[in-house]
C-alpha positions, -999 to +999 in steps of 0.1 A: -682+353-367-650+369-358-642+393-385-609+403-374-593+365-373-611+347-396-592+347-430-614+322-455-647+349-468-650+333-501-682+338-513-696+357-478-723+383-481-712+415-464-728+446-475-726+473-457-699+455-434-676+478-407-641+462-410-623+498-407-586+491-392-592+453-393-564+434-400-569+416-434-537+404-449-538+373-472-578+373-466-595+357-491-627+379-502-627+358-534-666+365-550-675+385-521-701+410-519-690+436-500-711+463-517-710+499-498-683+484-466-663+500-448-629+495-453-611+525-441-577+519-428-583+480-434-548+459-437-553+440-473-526+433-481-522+406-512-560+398-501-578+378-529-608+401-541-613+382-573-647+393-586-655+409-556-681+431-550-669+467-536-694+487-556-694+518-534-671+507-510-651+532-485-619+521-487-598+551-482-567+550-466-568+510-468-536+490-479-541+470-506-503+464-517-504+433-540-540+428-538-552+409-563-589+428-581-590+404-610-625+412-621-635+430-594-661+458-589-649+492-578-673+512-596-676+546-574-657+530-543-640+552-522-596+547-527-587+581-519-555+578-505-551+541-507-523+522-515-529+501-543-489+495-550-481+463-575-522+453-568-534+432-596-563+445-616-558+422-649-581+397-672-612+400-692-624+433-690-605+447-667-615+457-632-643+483-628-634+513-614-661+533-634-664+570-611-640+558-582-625+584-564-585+573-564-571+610-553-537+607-541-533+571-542-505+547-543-514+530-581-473+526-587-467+497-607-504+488-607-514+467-638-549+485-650-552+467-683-580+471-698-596+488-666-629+507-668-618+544-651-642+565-672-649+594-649-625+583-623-611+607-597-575+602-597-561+639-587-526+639-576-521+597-580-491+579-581-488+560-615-455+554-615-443+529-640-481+513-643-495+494-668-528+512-685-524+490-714-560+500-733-573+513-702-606+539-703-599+567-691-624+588-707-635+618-684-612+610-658-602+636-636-558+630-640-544+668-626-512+662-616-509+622-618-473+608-621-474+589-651-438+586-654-426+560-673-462+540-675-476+526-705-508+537-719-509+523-754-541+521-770-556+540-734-586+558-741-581+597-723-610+613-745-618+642-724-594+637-698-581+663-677-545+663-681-537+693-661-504+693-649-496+652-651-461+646-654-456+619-691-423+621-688-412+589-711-446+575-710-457+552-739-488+568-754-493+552-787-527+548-805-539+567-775-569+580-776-561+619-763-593+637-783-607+666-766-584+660-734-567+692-715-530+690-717-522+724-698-486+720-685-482+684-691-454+672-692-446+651-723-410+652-723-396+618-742-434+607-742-443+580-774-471+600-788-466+577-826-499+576-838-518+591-809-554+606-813-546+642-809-576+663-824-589+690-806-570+684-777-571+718-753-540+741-741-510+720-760-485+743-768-450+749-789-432+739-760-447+712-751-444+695-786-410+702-790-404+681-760-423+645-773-401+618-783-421+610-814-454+622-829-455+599-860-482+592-879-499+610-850-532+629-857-535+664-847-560+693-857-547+721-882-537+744-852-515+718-842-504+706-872-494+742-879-475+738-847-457+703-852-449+718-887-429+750-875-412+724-848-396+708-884-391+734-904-351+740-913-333+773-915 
């Protein structure tokens, strides 16, 4: 089988496969099992991985603009410096991306509904106007991710670690923020209206007085104490 030219892998059992550099664009890996392959480099672009099966797969450095992962399995692959730009990741439960390591990659405009990224690895990403509509993101590691303008409503970041990512006008209502570190987030014009806030680490005066909204919002008495001094009038 020519790997390179051949287009049509519906169905095609490749684990372990080398296809680094390959030129894949418009392939269609539809059910595939490509468990643990290497994909480094590879060309996907709007390649058909629908319920494919890239558990463990090295895809770092690949570009995957406009692929489509509907119902794939990307627990633990490797995206680290991917571009996963307007790549599809929607239906069902979401795409499974359960301990993937996503550090510094191209996730703008990315639609991660209902995507499983507990204990993901997305240092330094670019989520850019994406769409984490109930998302997990419990335990992920999110230091420095551009979140500008993205929605996470309803996104579960339990125990995230916030460090540094830059909300600016992000939508995080009914997000789930418990226990997450916020230490120099940016939340400037964020939607935090009836966001999970308890016991939420390193959120300060400043950074509260920055939010768009925190209504109905549930915070811990230290700060509650501090949303209540934002309010209080002369």
């Amino acid at each position: 089988m020519n790997i390179i030219e051949r287009k049509n892998y519906k169905g095609v059992n490749l684990p372990g496969a080398h296809l680094e550099r390959n030129n894949l664009i418009w392939a269609n890996f539809q059910g595939a099992n490509l468990q643990e392959a290497y994909l480094i480099k590879a060309n996907l672009t709007q390649a058909d991985l629908r319920g494919a099966n890239l558990y463990r797969a090295d895809l770092r450095g690949a570009d995957l603009r406009g692929a489509n992962f509907q119902e794939a399995n990307l627990q633990e692959a490797n995206l680290q410096g991917a571009d996963l730009s307007n790549s599809y990741l929607l239906e069902g439960v979401g795409a499974n991306l359960q301990g993937a390591n996503l550090q510094g990659a191209d996730l703008q405009g990315v639609n991660f509904t209902r995507a499983d990224l507990r204990g993901a690895n997305l240092q330094g990403a670019n989520l850019q106007l994406s769409n984490l509509h109930l998302a997990n993101l419990q335990g992920a590691n999110l230091q420095g991710v551009n979140f500008q303008g993205a929605n996470l409503y309803g996104a579960n970041l339990r125990g995230a670690n916030l460090q540094a990512a830059d909300l600016y006008v992000a939508d995080l209502q009914k997000s789930d923020l418990q226990g997450a570190n916020l230490q120099e987030a940016n939340l400037q014009e964020a939607n935090l209206q009836e966001a999970k806030l308890n016991n939420v680490k390193n959120l300060s005066f400043d950074q509260l007085s920055k939010v768009k909204t925190l209504h109905n919002a549930k915070l811990d008495e230290e700060n509650f104490t501090l949303f209540n001094e934002l309010y209080v009038t002369a």
